[in-house]
N, C-alpha and C positions, 0 to 999 in steps of 0.2 A: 553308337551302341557299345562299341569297344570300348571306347572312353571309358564311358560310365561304368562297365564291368572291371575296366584296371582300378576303378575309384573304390572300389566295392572290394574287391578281390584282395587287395593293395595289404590292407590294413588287416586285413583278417590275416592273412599269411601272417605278416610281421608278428602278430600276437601271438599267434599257433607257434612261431619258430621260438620266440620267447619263453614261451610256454614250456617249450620240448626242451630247449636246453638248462631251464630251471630244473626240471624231471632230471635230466642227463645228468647234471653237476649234484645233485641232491644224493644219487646211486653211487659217483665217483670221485673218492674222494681224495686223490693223485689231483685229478684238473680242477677241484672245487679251491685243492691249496693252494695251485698254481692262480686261480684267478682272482684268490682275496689276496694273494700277498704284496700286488702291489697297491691294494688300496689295505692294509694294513702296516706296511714296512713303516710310514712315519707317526705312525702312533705308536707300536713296538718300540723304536727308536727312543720313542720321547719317556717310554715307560720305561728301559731299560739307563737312560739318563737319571730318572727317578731312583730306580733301585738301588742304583750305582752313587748318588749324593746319599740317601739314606743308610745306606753302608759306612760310607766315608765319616757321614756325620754321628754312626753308632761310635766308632772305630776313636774316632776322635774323641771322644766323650768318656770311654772305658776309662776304668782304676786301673793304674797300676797294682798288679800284686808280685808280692815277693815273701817268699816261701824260706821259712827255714827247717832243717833236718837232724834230726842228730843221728850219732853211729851206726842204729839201726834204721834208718830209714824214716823213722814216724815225726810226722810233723808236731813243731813245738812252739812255732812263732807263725805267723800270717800279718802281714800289713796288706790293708785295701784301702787304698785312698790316704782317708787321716785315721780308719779305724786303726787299730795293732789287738792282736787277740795272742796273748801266751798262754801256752800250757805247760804246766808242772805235773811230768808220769809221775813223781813219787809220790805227791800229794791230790795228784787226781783233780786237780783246781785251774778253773780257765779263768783268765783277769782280760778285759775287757775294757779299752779304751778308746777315745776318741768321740765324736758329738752325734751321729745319725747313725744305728748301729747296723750293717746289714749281711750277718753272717753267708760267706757264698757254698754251695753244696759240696763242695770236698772236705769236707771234715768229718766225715763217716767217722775215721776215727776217736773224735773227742765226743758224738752222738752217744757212740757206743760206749763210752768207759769215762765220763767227765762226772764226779760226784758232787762239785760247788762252782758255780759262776759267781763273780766280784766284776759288779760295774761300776768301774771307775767313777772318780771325780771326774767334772766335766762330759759326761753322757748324759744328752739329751732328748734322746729318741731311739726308743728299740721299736726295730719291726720282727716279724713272727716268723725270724730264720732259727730259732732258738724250740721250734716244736720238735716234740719226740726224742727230747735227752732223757728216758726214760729212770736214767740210774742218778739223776742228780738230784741231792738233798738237800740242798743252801740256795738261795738265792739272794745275791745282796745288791741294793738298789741306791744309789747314789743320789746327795741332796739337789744335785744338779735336773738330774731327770724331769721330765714333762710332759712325756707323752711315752705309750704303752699301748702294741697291739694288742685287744684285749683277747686275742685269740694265741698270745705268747707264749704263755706258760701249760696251752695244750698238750694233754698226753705228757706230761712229768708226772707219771704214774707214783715214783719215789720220792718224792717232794717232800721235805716235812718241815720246814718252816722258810718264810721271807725274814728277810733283814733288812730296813729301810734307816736310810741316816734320819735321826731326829732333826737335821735342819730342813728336810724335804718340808714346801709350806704343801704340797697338793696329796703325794701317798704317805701311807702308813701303816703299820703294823700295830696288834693289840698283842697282848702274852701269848697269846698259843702260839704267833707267829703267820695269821692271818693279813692279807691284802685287800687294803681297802684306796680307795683316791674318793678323796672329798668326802661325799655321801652315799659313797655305792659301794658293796662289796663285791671285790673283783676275783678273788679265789682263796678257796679256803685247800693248804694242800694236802694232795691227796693222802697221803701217809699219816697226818697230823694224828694224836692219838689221842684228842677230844673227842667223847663219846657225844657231845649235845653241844648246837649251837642255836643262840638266841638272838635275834633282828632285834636289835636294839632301835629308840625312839630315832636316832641319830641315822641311822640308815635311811634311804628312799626308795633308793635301787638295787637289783642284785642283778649280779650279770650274770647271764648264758648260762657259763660253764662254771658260776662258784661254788657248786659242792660236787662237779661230773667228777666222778672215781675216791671218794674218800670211801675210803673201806672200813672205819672204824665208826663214822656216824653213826648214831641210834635216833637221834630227835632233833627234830630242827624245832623250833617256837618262836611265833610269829607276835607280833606286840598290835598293840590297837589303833599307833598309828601310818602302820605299814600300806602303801597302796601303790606300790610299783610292780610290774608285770611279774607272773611267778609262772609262768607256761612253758613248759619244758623244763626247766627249775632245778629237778630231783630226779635227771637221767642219771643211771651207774651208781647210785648208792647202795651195796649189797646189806650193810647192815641196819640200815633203816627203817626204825619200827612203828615213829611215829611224827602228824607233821599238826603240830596245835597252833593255834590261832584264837587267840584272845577273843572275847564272846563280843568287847566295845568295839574291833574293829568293822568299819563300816562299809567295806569292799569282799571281803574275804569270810570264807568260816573255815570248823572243820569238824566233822563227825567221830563218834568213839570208835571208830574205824581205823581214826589219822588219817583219811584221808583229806585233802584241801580243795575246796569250792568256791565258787564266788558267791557270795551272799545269800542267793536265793538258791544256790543247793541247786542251777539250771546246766551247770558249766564244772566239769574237774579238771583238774590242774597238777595234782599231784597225788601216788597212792604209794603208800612205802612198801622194799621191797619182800621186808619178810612176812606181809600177810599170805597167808596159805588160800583161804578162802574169802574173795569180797562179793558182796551185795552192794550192787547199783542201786542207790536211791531211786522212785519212781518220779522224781522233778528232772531227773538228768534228762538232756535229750541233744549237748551237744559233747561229747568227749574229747579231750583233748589229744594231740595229735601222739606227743611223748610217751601219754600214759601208760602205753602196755608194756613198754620196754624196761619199766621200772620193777614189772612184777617177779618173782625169782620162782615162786611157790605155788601158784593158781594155776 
């Protein structure tokens, strides 16, 4: 009979003490450390091994940079890697060399006061370390060039014309000084002092941000064989009065309103900024997301 009760007895204890010390270690967390650490220490180990080659292998990897100063202090040269970036105070002009460009964050000061970038011969790729030069009015693009964030030339609120070598085969400029690559237009700057711009046959696409902040726009006009996305399209054009679209295009429309639809008038896309008062068609029913931030006057 004892047997049998230590057989019974036996197991239920060992669970209970289990139990209690689970309870115990859950409340205190001094012995709870003390008792994962050694089934923790060789994973720790193996991840701090990790972090430790990860480091090494950043470390290895970095550009060299080398900084230069003139008498007052402000930087005037920069080398990173193969880039080199000079700047000229008198002229206010940053020249830009090297094949993959990728400006690093201390250059506050050429953000702040740089009026023309000149991308060398032999630049191949700019990425979008170049947003928010606010005060720069040039930008010149080299026949070499290939590739372009197209979120680059974001926030050059002072822009007023591109300069593209005529031997570039992929971007280009027309007279006012617009950016285009291939069949798309990629930004019209914002300063330009073209009051109307027209989506010629030759266009397909228009990117994001190619008319975000011209301030001198009055009318965009859309041609008949236009059918690449316009949604979002006509954010920040203050002076915007009107967005026409050709009656043969077979995607698009737009109302004596100016504002731009998709065909059946079910979808808008764009409403410019200086109507005071709009009337929503009674076909709308889904609006677009942009639209209200274009309004200045309603």
């Amino acid at each position: 009979m004892k047997r049998k009760f230590i057989y019974i007895f036996v197991p239920i204890l060992s669970i209970a003490v289990v139990v209690m010390f689970a309870v115990f270690l859950k409340h205190n967390n001094y012995l709870r450390g003390i008792f994962w650490a050694k089934f923790t220490t060789t994973n720790h180990e193996s991840t701090v091994r990790e972090e430790v080659s990860e480091t090494t292998t950043k470390e290895e990897i970095s550009l060299p940079i080398n900084e230069k100063l003139d008498e007052d202090g402000l930087l005037t040269e920069l080398t990173v890697g193969d880039s080199r970036f000079v700047y000229d105070i008198e002229s206010k002009t940053l020249t830009v060399s090297g094949k993959t460009i990728d400006l690093p964050v201390r250059t506050d000061y050429w953000k702040r006061n740089a009026e023309k970038i000149v991308f060398c011969e032999g630049v191949k790729e700019i990425d979008e370390s170049f947003l928010n030069y606010s005060k720069v009015k040039i930008v010149e693009l080299p026949s070499t060039l290939e590739a372009i964030n197209h979120s680059l030339f974001y926030e050059m609120s002072g822009l007023e014309k591109y300069i593209v070598s005529p031997q570039n085969k992929k971007f280009y400029t027309d007279e006012s000084g617009n950016l285009y690559e291939t069949n798309q237009l990629l930004k019209i700057p914002p300063m330009s002092e073209q009051e109307e711009y027209i989506v010629s046959d030759k266009i397909k696409e228009i990117s994001y941000n190619a008319f975000y902040g011209c301030v001198n726009l009055k009318k965009i006009i859309i041609g008949e064989n236009f059918e690449g996305d316009l949604d979002g399209r006509f954010r920040r054009c203050p002076a915007l009065e009107a967005i026409e679209v050709s009656e043969r295009n077979s995607k698009y429309c737009s109302d004596s309103q100016g504002a731009v639809y998709n065909r059946f008038m079910t979808e808008i896309y764009g409403i410019p900024s200086q109507i005071e008062e709009f009337i929503f068609p009674a076909s709308l029913f889904n609006d677009s997301y942009h639209v209200g931030e274009e309004l200045s006057g309603i």
